[in-house]
C-alpha positions in Angstrom: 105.1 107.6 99.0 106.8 109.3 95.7 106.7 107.4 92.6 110.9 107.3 93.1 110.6 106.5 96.1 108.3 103.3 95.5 110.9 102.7 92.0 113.8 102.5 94.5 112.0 99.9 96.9 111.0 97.9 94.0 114.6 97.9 93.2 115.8 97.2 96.6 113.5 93.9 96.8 113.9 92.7 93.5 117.4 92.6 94.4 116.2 91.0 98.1 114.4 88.1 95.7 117.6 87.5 94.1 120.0 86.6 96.9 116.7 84.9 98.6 116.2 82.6 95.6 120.6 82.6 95.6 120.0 81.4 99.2 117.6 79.0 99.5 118.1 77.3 96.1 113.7 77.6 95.3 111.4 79.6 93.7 108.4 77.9 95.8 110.3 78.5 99.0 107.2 80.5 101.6 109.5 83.4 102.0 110.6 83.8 98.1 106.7 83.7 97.3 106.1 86.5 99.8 108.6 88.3 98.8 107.8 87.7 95.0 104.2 88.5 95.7 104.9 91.6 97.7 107.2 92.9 95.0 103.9 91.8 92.5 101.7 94.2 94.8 104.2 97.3 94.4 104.4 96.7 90.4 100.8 97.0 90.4 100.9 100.2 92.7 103.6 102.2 90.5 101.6 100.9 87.0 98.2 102.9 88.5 100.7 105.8 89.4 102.0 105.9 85.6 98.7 105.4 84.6 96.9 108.2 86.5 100.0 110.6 85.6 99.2 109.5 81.8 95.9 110.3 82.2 96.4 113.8 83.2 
């Protein structure tokens, strides 16, 4: 996947997280934590893609 392609995803979930957390009134709620960690996962992702593109 493109590095826009993985920027508009993260965008799509963060915004996900938000009406999750709207909905369920937690931040410990299972399914905002997956969420939140799967969204964690794809930060890390796009930071080693900036960082190899630094690099070069």
């Amino acid at each position: 996947m493109k590095e826009v392609e993985l920027q508009q995803n993260l965008e799509r979930m963060q915004h996900q997280l938000y009406l999750l957390v709207e909905e369920t009134g937690s931040f410990v709620d299972p399914k905002v934590v997956e969420l939140s960690q799967q969204i964690d996962r794809l930060i890390v992702t796009l930071q080693r893609i900036r960082m190899k593109d630094a690099i070069k």
